[in-house]
C-alpha positions in Angstrom: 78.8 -79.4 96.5 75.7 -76.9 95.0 73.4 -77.5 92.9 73.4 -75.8 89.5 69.9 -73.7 89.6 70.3 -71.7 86.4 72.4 -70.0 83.5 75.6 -68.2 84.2 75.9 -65.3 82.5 78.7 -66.7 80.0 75.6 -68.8 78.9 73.6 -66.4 78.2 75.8 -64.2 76.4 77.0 -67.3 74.5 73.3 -67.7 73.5 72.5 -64.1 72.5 75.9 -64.1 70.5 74.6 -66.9 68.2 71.2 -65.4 68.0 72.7 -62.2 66.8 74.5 -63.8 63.8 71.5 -65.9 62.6 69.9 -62.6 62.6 72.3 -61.2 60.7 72.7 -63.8 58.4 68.9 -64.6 57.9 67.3 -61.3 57.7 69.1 -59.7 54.4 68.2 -62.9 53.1 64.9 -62.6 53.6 64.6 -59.0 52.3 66.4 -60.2 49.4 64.3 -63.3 48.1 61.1 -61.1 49.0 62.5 -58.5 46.4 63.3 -60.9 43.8 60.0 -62.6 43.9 58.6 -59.1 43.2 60.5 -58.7 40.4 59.7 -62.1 39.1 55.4 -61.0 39.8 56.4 -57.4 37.5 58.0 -59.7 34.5 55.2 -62.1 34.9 53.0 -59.0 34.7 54.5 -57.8 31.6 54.4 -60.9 29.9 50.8 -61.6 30.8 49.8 -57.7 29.4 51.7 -58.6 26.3 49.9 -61.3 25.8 46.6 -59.8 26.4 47.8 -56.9 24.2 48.0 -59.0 21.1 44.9 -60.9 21.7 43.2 -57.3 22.0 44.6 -56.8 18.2 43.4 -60.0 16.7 40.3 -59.2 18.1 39.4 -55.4 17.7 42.4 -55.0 14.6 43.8 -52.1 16.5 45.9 -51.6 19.2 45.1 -50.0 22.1 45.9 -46.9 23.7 48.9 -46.5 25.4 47.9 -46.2 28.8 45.5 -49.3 28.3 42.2 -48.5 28.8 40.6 -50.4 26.4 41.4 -53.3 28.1 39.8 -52.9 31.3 37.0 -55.3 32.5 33.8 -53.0 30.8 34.8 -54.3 27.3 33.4 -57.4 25.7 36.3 -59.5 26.0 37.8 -60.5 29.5 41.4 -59.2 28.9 41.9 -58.0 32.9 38.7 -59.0 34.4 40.5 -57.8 38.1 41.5 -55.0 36.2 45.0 -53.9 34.7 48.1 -55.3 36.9 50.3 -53.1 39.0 54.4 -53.3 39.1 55.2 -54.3 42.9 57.9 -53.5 42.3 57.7 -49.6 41.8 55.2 -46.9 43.0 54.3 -46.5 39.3 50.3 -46.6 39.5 49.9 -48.9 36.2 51.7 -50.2 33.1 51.8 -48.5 29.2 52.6 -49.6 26.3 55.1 -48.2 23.8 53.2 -47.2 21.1 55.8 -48.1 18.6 56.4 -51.7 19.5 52.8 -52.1 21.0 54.7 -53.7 24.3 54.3 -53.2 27.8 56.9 -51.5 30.2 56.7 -50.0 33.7 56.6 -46.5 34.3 59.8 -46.2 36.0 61.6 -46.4 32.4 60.7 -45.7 28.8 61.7 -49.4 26.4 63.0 -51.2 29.0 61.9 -52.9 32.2 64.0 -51.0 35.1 62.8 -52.0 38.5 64.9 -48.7 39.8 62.2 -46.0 41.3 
């Protein structure tokens, strides 16, 4: 009788088969939690600019402009000292604020957080 030296080819081909549908199993999941946690860092952005937007009135008595200026680090109070937040979600280059309810939304959409480019 011979020795068994090595994989037959059934095997192997048994192997790459269940490698294959990890992959496919595992990798949309990946892409999908990495998409909802930037979502989750935009809404924790809005909520923290909101914040900082209503501390900027009980401070100054005004609100700010809409695009937020005010608020970056050269003013006397801290609001953004790493400067105003991005969306990660969107290419949008910063935040504004509705000038009529003084709150934050991203630039992909006008009253309401979208996270659609």
């Amino acid at each position: 009788m011979r020795d068994k030296q090595g994989f037959t080819l059934i095997e192997i081909l048994f192997v790459v088969v269940i490698i294959g549908i990890l992959a496919a199993v595992v990798i949309p999941r990946l892409t999908e939690t990495r998409s909802t946690a930037n979502e989750n860092a935009c809404d924790a952005n809005l909520a923290n600019i909101n914040t900082q937007i209503e501390r900027y009135y009980f401070n100054t008595g005004s609100w700010p402009a809409s695009n937020l200026a005010e608020m970056i680090p050269t003013t006397t109070y801290d609001y953004f000292p790493s400067g105003l937040p991005t969306c990660p979600v969107t290419t949008s280059e910063s935040y504004r604020m509705n000038t009529t309810t003084h709150r934050t939304h991203d630039n992909s959409s006008v009253g309401t957080h979208d996270h659609t480019p």
